[in-house]
N, CA, C and O of each residue as an XYZ file, in Angstrom:
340
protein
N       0.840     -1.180      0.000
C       0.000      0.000      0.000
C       0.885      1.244      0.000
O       1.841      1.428      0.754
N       0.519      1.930     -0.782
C       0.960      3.224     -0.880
C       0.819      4.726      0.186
O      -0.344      5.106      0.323
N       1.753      5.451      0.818
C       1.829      5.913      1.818
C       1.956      7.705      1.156
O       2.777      8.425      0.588
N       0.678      7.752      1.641
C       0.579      9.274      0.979
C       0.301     10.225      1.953
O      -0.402      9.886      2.906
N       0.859     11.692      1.855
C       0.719     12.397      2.754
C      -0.238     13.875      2.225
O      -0.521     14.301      1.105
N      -0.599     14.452      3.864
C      -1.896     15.074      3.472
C      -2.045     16.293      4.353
O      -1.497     16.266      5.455
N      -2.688     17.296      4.003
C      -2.710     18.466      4.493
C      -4.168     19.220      4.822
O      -4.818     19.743      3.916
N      -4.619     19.219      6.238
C      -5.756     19.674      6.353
C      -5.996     21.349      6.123
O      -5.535     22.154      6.933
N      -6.625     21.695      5.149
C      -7.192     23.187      5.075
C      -7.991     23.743      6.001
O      -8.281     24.939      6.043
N      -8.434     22.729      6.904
C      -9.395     23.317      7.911
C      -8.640     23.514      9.287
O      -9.265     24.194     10.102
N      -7.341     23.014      9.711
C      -6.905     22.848     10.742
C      -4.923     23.057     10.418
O      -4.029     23.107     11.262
N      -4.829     23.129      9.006
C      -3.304     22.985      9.054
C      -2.584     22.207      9.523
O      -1.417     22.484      9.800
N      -3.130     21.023      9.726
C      -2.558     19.595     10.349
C      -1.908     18.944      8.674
O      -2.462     18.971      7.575
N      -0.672     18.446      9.036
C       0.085     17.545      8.250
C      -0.475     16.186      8.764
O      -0.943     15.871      9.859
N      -0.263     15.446      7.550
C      -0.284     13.716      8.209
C       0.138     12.923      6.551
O       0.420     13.370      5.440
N       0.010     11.760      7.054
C       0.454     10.673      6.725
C      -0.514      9.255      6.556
O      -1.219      8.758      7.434
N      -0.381      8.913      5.572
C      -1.727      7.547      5.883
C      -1.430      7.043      4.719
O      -1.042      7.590      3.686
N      -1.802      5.152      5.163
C      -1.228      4.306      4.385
C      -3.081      4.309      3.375
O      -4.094      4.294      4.074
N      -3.206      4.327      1.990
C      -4.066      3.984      1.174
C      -4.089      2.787      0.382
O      -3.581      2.505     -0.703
N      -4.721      2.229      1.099
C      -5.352      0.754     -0.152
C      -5.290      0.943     -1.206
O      -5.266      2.160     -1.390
N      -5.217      0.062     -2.657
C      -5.336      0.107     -3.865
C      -7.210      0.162     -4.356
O      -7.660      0.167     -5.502
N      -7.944      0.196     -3.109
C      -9.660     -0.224     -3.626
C     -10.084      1.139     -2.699
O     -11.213      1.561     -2.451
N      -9.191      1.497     -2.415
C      -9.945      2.860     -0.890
C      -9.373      4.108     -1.762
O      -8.372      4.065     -2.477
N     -10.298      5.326     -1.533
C     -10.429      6.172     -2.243
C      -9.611      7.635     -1.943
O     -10.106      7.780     -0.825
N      -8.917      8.583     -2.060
C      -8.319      9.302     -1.638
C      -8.902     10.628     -1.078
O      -8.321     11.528     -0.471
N     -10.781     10.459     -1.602
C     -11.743     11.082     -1.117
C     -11.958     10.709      0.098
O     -12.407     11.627      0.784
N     -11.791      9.528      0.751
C     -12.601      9.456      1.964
C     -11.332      9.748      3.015
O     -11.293      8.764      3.754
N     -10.321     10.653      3.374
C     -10.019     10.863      3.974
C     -10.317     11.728      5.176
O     -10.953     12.752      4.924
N      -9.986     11.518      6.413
C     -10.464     12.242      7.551
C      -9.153     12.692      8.249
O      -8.156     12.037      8.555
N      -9.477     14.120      8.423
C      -8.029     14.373      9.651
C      -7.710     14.044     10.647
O      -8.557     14.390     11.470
N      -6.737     13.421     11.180
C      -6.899     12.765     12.605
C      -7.184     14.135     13.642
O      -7.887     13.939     14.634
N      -6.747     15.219     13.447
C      -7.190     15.811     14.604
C      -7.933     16.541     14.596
O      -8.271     17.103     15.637
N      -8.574     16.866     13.208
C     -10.031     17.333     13.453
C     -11.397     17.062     13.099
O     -12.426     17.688     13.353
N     -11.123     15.622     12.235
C     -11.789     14.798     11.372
C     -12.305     15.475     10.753
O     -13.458     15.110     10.523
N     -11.873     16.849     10.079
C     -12.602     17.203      8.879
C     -12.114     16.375      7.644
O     -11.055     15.770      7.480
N     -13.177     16.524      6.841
C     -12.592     15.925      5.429
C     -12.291     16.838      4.180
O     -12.317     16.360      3.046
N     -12.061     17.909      4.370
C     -11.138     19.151      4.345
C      -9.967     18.653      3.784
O      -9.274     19.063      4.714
N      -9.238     18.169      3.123
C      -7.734     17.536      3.276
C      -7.725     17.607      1.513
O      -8.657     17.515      0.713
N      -6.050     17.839      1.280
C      -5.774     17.973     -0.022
C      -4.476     17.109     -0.092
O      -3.470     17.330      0.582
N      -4.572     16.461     -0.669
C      -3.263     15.132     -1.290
C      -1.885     16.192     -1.609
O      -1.916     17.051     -2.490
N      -0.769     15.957     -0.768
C       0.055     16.987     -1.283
C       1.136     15.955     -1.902
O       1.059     14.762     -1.608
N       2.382     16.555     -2.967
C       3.421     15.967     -4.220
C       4.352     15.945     -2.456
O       4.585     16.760     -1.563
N       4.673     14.234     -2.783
C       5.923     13.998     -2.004
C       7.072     13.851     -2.607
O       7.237     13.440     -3.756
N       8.221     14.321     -1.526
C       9.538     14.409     -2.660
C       9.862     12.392     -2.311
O       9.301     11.724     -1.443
N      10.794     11.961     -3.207
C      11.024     10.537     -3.180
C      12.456     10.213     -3.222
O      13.247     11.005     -3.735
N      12.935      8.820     -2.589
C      14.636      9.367     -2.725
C      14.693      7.861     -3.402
O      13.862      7.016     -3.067
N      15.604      7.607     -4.259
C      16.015      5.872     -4.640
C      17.400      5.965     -5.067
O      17.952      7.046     -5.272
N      17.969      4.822     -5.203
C      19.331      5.015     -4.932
C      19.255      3.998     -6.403
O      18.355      3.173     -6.563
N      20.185      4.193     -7.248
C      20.318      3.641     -8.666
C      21.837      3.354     -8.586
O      22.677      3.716     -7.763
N      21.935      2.514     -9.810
C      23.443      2.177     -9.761
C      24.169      2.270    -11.236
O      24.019      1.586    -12.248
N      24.769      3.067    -11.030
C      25.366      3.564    -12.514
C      26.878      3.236    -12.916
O      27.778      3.808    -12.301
N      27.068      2.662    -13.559
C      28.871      2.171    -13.646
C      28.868      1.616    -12.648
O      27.968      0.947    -12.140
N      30.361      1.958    -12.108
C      30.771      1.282    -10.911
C      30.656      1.737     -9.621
O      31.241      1.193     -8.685
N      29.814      2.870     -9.482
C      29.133      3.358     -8.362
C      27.663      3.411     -8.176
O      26.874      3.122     -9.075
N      27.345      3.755     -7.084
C      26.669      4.055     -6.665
C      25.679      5.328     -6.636
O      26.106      6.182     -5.860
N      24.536      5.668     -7.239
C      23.930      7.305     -6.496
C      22.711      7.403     -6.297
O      21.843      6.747     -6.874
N      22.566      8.135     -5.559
C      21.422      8.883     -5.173
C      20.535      9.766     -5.571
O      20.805     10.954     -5.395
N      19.145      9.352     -6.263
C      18.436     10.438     -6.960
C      17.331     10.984     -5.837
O      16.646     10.409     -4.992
N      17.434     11.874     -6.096
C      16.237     12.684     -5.466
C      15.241     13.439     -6.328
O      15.703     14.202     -7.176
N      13.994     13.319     -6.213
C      12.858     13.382     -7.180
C      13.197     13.337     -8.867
O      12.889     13.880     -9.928
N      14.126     12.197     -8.245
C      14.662     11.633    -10.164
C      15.792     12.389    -10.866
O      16.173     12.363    -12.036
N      16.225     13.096     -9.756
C      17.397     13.742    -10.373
C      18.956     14.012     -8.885
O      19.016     14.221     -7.674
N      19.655     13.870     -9.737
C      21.127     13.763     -8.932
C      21.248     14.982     -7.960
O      21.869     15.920     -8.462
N      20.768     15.202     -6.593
C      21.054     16.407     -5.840
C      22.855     16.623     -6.102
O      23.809     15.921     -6.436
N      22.596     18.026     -5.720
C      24.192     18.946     -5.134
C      23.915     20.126     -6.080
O      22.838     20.160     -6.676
N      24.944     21.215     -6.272
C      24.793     22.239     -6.620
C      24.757     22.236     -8.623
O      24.976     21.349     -9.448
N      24.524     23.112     -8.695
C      24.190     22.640    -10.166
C      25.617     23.628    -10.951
O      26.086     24.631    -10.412
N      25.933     23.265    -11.811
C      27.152     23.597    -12.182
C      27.249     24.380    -13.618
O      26.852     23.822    -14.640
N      27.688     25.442    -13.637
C      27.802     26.117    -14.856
C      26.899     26.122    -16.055
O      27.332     25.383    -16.938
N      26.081     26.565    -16.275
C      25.377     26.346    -17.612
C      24.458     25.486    -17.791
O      23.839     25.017    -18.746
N      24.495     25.354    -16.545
C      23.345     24.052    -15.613
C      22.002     24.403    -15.481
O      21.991     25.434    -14.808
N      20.411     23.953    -15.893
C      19.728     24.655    -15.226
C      18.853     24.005    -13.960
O      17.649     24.109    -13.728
N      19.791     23.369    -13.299
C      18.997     22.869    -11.745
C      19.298     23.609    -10.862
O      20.411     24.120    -10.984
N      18.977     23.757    -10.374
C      19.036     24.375     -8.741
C      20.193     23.028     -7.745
O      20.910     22.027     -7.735
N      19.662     23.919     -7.203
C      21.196     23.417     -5.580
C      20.361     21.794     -5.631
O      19.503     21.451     -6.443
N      20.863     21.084     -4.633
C      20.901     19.670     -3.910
C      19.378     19.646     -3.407
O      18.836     20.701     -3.074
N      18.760     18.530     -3.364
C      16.735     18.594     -3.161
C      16.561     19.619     -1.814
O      15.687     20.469     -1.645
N      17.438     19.334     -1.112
C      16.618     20.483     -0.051
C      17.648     21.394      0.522
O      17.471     21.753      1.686
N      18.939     21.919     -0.266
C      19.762     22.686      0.687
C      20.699     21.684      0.918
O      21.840     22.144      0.891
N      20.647     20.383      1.154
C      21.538     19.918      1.636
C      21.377     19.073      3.115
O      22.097     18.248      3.676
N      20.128     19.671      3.441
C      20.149     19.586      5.041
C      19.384     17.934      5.103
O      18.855     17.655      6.178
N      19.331     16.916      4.029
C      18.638     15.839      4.068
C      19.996     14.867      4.128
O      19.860     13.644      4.119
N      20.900     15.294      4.171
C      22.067     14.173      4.307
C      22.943     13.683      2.888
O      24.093     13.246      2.915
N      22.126     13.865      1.687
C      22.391     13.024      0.329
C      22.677     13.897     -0.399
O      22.852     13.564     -1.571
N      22.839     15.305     -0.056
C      23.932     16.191     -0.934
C      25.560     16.121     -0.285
O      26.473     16.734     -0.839
């Protein structure tokens, strides 16, 4: 089951909840205010691939760290402060 995270508009509560493949992304309830108020938010994802003879780390499908000359990515997925830049 797929683990999707969620954001109440009525209360500003973050959360987390595991969804069935047959359960609907409508019937969600907030745990702390059980409104059903809640909007499915884009999670970032990390997987580790293996390229040549190393090893790396993608983050939302692309190689964090600073982006280099003539480059057009931005810095490492979050600053850096996630460990994998």
């Amino acid at each position: 089951m797929p683990v999707y995270e969620f954001l109440c508009t009525a209360c500003d509560s973050r959360y987390d909840d595991l969804v069935g493949i047959n359960e609907s992304l409508t019937d969600q309830r907030c745990p702390d205010c059980a409104s059903t108020e809640v909007e499915k938010l884009v999670s970032s994802f990390r997987s580790k691939v293996q390229q040549g003879t190393g090893d790396s780390i993608l983050v939302n499908g692309h190689l964090p760290g600073p982006s280099s000359p003539g480059s057009s990515r931005a810095g490492g997925c979050c600053g850096g402060s996630c460990g994998a830049c």
